[in-house]
C-alpha positions as CSV (number, residue, x, y, z in Angstrom):
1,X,-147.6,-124.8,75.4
2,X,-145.6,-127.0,77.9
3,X,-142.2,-126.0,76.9
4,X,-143.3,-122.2,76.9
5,X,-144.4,-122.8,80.7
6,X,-141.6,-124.2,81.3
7,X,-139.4,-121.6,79.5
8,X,-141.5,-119.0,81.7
9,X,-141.2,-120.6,84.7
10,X,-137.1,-120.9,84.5
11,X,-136.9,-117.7,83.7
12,X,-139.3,-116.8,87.0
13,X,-136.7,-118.8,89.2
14,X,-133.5,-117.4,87.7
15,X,-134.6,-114.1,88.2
16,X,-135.9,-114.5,91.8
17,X,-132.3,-116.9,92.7
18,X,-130.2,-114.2,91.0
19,X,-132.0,-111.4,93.4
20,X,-131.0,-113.5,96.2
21,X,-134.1,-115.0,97.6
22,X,-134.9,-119.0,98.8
23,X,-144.9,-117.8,107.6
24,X,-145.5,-107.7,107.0
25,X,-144.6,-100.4,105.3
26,X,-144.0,-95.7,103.9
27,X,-144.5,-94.1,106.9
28,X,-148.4,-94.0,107.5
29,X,-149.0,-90.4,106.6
30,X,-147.0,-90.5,103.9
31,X,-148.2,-93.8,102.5
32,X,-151.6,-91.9,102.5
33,X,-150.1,-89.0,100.6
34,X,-149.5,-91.7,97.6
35,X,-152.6,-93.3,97.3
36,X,-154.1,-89.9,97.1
37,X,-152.3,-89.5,94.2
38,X,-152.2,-93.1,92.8
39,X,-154.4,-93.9,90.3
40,X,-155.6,-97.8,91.3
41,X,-158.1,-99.1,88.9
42,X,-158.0,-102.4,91.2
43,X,-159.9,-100.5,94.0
44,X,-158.4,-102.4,96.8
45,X,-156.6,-99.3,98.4
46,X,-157.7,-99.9,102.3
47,X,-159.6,-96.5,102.0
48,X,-162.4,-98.1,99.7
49,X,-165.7,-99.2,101.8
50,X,-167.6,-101.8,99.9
51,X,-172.0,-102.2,100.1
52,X,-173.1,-103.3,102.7
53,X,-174.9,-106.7,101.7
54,X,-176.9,-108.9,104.7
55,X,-176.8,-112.4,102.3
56,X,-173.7,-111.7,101.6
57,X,-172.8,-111.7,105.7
58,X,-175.1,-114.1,106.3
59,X,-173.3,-116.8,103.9
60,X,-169.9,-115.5,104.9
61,X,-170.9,-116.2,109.1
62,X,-172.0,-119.7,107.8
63,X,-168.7,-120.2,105.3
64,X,-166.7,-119.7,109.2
65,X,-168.9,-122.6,111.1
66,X,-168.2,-124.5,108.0
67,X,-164.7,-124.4,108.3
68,X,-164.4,-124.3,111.9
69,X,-166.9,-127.6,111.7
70,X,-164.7,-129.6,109.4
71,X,-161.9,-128.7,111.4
72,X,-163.6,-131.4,113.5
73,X,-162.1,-133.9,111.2
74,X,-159.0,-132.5,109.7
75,X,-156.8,-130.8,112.8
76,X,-154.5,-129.2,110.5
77,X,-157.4,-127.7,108.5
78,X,-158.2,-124.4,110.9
79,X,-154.7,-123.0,110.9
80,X,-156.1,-119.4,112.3
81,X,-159.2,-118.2,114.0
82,X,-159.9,-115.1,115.7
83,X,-163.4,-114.6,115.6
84,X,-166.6,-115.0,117.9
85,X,-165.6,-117.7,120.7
86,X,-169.5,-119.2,119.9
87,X,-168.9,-119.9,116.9
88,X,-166.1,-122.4,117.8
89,X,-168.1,-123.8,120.7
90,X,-170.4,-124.1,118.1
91,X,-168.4,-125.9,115.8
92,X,-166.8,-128.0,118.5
93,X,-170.3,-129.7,119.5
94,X,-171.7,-129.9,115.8
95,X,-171.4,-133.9,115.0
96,X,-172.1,-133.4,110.9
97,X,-169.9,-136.1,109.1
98,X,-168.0,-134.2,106.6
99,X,-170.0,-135.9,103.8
100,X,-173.0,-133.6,105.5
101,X,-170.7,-130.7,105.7
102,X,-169.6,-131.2,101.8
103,X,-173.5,-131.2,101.5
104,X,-173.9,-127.4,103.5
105,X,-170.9,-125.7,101.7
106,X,-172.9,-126.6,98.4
107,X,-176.0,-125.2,99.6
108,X,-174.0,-122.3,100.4
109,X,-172.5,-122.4,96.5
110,X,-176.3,-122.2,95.3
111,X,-177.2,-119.2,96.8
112,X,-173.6,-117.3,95.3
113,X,-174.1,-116.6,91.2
114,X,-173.1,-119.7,89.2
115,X,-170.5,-117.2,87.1
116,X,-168.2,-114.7,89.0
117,X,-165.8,-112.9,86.7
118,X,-163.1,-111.3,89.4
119,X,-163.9,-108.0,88.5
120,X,-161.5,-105.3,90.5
121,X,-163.7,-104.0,92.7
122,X,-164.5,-105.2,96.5
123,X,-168.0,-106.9,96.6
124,X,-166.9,-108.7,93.5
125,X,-163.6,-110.1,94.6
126,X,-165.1,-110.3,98.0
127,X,-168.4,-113.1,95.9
128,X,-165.0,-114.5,94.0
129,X,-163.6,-114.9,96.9
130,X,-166.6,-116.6,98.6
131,X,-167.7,-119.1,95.8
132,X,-163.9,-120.3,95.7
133,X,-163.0,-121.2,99.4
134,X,-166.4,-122.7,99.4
135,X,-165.7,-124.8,96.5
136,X,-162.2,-125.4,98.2
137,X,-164.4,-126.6,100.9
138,X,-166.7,-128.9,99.6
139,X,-163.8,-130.8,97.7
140,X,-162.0,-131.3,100.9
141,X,-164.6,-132.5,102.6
142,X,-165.9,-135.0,100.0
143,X,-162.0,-136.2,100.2
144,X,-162.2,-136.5,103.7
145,X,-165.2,-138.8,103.1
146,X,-164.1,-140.5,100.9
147,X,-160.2,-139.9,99.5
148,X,-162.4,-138.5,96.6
149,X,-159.1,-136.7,94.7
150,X,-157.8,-139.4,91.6
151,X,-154.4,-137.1,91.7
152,X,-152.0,-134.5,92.3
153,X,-153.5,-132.4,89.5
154,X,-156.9,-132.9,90.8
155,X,-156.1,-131.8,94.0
156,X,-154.1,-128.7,93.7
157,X,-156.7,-127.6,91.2
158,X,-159.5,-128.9,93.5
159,X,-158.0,-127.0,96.7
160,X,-155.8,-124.1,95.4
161,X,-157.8,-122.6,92.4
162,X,-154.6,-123.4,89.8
163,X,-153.1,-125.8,87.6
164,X,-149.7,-126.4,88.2
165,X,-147.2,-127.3,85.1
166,X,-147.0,-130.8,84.8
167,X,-142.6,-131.2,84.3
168,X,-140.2,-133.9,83.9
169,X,-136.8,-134.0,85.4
170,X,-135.1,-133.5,82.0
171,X,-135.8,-129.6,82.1
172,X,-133.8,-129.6,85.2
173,X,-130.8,-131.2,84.1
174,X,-128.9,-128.4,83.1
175,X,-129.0,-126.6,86.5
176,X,-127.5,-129.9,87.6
177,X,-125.0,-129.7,85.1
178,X,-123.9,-126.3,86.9
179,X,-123.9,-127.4,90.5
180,X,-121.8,-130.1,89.3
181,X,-119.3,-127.7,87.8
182,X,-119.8,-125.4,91.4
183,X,-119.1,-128.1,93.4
184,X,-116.8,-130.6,91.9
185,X,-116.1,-134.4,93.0
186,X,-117.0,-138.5,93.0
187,X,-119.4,-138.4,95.8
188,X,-123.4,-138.0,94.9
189,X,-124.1,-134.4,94.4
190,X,-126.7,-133.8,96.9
191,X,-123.3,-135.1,99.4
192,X,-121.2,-132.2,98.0
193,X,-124.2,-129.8,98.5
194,X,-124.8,-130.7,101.9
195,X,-120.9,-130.8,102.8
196,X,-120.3,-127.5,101.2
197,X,-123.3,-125.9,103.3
198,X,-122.2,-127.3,106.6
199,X,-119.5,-124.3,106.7
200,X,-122.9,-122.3,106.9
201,X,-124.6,-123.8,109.5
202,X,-125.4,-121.1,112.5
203,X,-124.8,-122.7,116.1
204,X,-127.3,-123.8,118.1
205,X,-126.1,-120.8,121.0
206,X,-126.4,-118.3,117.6
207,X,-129.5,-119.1,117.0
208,X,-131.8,-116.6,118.7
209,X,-128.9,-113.7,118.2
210,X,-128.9,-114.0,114.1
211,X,-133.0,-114.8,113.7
212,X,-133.7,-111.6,115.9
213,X,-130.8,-109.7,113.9
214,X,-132.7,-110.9,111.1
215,X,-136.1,-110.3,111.4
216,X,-135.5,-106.7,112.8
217,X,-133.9,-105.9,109.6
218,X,-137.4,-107.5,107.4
219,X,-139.1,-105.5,109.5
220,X,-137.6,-102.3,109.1
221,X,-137.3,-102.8,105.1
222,X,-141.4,-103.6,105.3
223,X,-141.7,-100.9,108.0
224,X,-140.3,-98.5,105.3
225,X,-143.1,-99.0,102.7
226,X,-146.2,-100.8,104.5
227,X,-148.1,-99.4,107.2
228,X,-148.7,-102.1,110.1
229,X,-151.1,-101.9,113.3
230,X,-149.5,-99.9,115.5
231,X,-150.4,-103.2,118.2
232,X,-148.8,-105.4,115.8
233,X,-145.9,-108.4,117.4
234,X,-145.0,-112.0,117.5
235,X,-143.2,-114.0,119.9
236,X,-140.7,-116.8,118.2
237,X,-139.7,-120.4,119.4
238,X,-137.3,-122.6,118.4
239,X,-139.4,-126.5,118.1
240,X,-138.2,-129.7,116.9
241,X,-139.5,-133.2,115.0
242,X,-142.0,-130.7,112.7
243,X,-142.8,-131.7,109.0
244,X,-141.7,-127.6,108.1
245,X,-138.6,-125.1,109.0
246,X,-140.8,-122.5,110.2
247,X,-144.7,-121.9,111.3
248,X,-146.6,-118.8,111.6
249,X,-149.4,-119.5,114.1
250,X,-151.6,-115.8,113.9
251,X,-153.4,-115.2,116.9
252,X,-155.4,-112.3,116.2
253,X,-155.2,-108.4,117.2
254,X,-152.2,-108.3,114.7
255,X,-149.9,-110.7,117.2
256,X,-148.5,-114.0,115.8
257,X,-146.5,-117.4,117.3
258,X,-143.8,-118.1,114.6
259,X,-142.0,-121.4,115.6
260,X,-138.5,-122.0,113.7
261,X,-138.0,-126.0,113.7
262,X,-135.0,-126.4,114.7
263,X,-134.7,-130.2,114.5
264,X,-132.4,-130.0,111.8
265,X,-128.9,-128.0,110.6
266,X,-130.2,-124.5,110.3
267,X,-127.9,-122.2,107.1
268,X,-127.3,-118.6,107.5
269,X,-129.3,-118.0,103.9
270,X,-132.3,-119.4,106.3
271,X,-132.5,-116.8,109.0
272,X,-133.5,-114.3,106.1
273,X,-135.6,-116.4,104.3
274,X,-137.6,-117.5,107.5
275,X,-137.6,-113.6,108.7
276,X,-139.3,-112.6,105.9
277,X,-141.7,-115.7,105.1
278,X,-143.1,-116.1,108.6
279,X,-143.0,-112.1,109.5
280,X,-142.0,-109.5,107.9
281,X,-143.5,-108.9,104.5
282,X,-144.8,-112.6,105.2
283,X,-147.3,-114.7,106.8
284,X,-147.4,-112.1,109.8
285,X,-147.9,-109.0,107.8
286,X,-150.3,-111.1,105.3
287,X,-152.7,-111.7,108.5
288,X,-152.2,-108.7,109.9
289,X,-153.1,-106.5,107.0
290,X,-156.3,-108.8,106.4
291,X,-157.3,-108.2,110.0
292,X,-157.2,-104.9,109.8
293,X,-158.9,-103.9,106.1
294,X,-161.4,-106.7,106.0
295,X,-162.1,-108.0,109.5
296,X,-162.4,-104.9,111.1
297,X,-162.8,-102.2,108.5
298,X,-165.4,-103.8,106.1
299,X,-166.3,-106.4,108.4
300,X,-166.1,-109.2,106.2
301,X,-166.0,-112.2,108.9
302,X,-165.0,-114.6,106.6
303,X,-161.5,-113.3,107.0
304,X,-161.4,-114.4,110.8
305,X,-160.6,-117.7,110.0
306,X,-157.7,-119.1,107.7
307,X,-158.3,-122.4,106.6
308,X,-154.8,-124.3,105.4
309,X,-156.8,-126.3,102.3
310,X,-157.7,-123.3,100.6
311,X,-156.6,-121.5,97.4
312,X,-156.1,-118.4,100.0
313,X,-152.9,-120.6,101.4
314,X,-151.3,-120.3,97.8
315,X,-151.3,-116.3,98.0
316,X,-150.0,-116.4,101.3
317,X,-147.2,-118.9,100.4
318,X,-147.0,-117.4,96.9
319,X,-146.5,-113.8,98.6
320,X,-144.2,-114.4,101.7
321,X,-141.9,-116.0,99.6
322,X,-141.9,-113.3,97.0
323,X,-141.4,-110.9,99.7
324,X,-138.1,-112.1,100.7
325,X,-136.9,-110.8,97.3
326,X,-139.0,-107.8,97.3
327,X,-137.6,-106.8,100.3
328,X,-133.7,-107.8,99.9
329,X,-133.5,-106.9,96.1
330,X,-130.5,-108.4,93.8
331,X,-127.5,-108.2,95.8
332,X,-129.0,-107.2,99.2
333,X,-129.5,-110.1,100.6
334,X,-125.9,-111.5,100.7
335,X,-124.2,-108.0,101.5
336,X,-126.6,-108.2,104.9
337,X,-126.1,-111.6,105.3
338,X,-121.8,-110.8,105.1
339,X,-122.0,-107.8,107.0
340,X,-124.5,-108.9,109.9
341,X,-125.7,-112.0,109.6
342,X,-122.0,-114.0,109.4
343,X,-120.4,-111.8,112.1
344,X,-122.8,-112.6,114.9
345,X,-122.9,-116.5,114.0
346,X,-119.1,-116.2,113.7
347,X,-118.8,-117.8,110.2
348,X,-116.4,-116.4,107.6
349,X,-118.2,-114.3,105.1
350,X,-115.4,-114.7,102.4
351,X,-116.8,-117.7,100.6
352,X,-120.8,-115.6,100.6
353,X,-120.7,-114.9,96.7
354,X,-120.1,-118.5,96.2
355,X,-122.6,-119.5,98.7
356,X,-125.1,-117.4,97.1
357,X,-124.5,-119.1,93.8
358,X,-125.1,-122.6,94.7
359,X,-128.1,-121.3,96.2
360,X,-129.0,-119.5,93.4
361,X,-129.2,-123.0,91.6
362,X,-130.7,-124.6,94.4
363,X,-133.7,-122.6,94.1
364,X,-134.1,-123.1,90.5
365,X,-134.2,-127.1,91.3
366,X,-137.7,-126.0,93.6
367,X,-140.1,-126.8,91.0
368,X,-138.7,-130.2,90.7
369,X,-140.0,-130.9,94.4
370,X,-143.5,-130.7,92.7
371,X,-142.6,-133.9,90.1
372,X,-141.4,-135.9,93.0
373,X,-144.4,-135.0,94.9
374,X,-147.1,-135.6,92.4
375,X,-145.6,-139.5,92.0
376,X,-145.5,-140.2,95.1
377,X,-149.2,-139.2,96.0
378,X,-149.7,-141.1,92.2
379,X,-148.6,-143.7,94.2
380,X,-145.9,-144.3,91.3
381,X,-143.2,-144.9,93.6
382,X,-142.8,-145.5,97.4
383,X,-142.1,-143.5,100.2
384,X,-137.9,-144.8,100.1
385,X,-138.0,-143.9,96.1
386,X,-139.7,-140.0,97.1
387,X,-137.3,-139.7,100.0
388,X,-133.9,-141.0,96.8
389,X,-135.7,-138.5,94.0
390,X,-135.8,-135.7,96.3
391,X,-132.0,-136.2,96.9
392,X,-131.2,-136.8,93.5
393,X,-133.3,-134.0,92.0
394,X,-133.0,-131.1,94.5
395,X,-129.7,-132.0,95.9
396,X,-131.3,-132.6,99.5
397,X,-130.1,-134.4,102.5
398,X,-131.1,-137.6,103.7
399,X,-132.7,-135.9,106.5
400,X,-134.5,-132.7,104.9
401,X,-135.4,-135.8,102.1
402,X,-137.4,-137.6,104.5
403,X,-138.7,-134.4,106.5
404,X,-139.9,-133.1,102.6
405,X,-141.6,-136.8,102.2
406,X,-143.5,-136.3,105.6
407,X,-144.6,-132.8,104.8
408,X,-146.0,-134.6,101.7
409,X,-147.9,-137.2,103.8
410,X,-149.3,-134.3,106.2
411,X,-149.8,-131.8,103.6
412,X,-150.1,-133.6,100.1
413,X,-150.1,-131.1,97.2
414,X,-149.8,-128.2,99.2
415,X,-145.9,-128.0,98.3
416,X,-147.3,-126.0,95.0
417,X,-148.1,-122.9,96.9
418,X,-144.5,-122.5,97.7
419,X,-142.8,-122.3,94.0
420,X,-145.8,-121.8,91.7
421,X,-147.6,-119.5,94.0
422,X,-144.2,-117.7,94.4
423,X,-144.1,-117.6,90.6
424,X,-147.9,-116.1,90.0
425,X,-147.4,-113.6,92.8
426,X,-144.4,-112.5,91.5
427,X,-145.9,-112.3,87.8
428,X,-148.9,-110.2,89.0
429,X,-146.9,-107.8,90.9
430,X,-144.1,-107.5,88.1
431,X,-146.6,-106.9,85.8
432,X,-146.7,-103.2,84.7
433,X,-144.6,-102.3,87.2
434,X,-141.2,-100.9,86.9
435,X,-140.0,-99.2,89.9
436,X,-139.8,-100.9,93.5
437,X,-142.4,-98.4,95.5
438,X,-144.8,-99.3,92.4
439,X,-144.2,-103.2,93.5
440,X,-144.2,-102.3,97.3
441,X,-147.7,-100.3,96.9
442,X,-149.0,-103.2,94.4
443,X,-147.8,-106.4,96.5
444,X,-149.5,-104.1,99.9
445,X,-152.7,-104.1,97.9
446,X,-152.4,-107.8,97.4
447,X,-152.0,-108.0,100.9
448,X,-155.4,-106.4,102.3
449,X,-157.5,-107.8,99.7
450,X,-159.6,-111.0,98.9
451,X,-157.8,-111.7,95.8
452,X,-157.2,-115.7,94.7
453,X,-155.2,-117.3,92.2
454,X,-158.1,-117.3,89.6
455,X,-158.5,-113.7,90.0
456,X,-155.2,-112.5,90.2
457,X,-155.0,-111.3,86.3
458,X,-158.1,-109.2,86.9
């Protein structure tokens, strides 16, 4: 079973680094021309209205003072909000320990049936969805109270609703092997790597000029088959000393704050990648869309607040970085990069193919982040030997080492939702589908609807 996973999962990776990838759409009248037509057996088209159900509401406007509350104990824990100001005065004043709030959320879990199979339709997925952020819940704050999580495994599984593949660094020997032979010489690999990619760092005074370039271009590939609030927008800053490369900070009414750290060397590869993740079919779009078909069109209030600790964080990480490759298919991606992207940050766009490649391995070493990860929280080795593993086994520098080793302290097993959330998005909206606008109109549904890991082969 392990070395079929594994098999799977390398062949996931090769495709998506071969098609060019690494915080949201057809016209509006004609995207409702095709779902006219379409036959979705999922119904989660934005058109369907589910019951209305009081309880249902009832324990959703408690689920939000829950995780507004424990936000009281975890700052990075409420990463959006956009609902009722009380509520968060509320939540701001309540004094339960988050032993007492563990307590509530399981109170909340009795009153939800004891099995939910993710059915397809709304007010199923919508119970689903309910019963698993609040078990998400309850498991964070029993950690809280007492670092209640054994291990990685536990963890992810307890927080994100999966089981990630338990690897060794063996399997990732042979994409070694090939970086080796891309980038010959006697210094340590991750030293070639990060030699070779300074020829592709974009100037600090290019900065803003390629990242706007950028994310117009995500946006108008989205814009061509996703429909967006009219209202939608962002603003962007440029940060520094952050744990992450980029943030999307969503606001509510469809506008979002994406930061781009730019505390450390900034590649041309990134100003797509970041485009897409944190906007554009991304983190913004993700939020947006959610806004829009559950907040304000079924007015499910649960959906007003995001909270990071959740299995919804690994479909939003899983999907924004599937949509970089969704929306710059095989090739794409590096003819924009050479056409656009290189001219404006005035690098030379001779040497892109071969840039592409070693990032093409590069990506395929993401999974071994995971390994590194899970032995440092196992407390197997220490914070120098994560910071040396994450050098030796995903070729990074010194400094992106030790900024991966702080996202770990800040963030523990989130890093999952990244790679294996990429990898189970990209298997559900690969599956039985064929044709791009099929994937586009299948990865939109995604999107706008309470689907989570566990009930994303429903």
């Amino acid at each position: 079973m392990k070395n079929t996973l594994s098999i799977m999962l390398l062949a996931l990776l090769c495709s998506s680094a071969l098609m060019g990838c690494d915080s949201r759409a057809p016209q509006p009248g004609k995207e409702r021309e095709e779902k006219a037509i379409e036959v979705a057996p999922e119904g989660e088209t934005g058109d369907q209205t589910s019951e209305a159900d009081p309880e249902l509401d009832e324990i959703a406007q408690a689920y939000v003072r829950l995780v507004l509350t424990l936000g009281n104990h975890d700052k990075s824990y409420v990463d959006a909000y956009y609902g009722p100001e009380q509520w968060k005065t509320d939540a701001a004043a309540d004094t339960a320990s988050p032993a007492e709030l563990a307590s509530r959320a399981e109170g909340l879990l009795a009153r939800l049936p004891g099995e939910i199979t993710p059915a397809g339709d709304l007010q199923t997925l919508r119970k689903h969805y309910l019963k698993t952020q609040l078990t998400a819940l309850a498991a964070h704050a029993h950690h809280i109270a007492d670092a209640s999580f054994r291990d990685f495994q536990e963890e992810a599984k307890a927080l994100y609703d999966t089981e990630p593949p338990v690897q060794t660094y063996a399997e990732f020997d042979p994409v070694l092997a090939q970086l080796e032979q891309e980038l010959p010489g006697d210094e340590p690999l991750h030293v070639r790597v990060q030699q070779f990619q300074q020829q592709y760092r974009i100037p600090e005074d290019k900065l803003e000029v390629v990242f706007n370039a950028a994310i117009d271009e995500c946006k108008k590939r989205t814009l061509a088959h996703m429909s967006l609030p009219s209202t939608e927008s962002f603003k962007l800053e440029y940060v520094q000393d952050k744990p992450w490369s980029g943030y999307n900070w969503y606001q509510g009414k469809a506008h979002s704050l994406i930061q781009i750290n730019s505390g450390l060397p900034i590649y041309i590869d990134r100003a797509v990648d970041l485009g897409c993740h944190e906007g554009y079919p991304g983190h913004h779009t993700y939020n947006a869309l959610l806004e829009q078909k559950l907040v304000q069109e079924q007015g499910w209030p649960e959906y007003s607040v995001y909270p990071l600790f959740s299995p919804q964080s690994l479909i939003a990480e899983g999907s924004a970085n599937y949509g970089i490759e969704l929306a710059f298919p095989g090739a794409e991606k590096t003819r924009f990069e050479q056409e656009t992207l290189y001219p404006l940050a005035g690098l030379d766009p001779a040497t892109a193919e071969k840039y592409q490649r070693v990032l093409s391995l590069l990506a395929q070493l993401k999974f071994a982040e995971n390994i590194v990860a899970r032995e440092y929280i196992n407390g197997k080795i220490d914070r120098d030997e994560a910071v040396a593993r994450f050098q030796k086994y995903t070729a990074m520098s010194p400094e992106k080492a030790a900024q991966r080793v702080q996202f770990v302290d800040t963030y523990g097993a989130y890093v999952i939702n990244y790679n294996w959330g990429k990898a189970l998005v990209k298997q559900y909206i690969e599956g039985n589908t064929e044709s791009s606008d099929a994937r586009w109109q299948k990865f939109s549904r995604l999107l706008s609807s309470p689907r989570l890991p566990s009930s994303l082969n429903w």
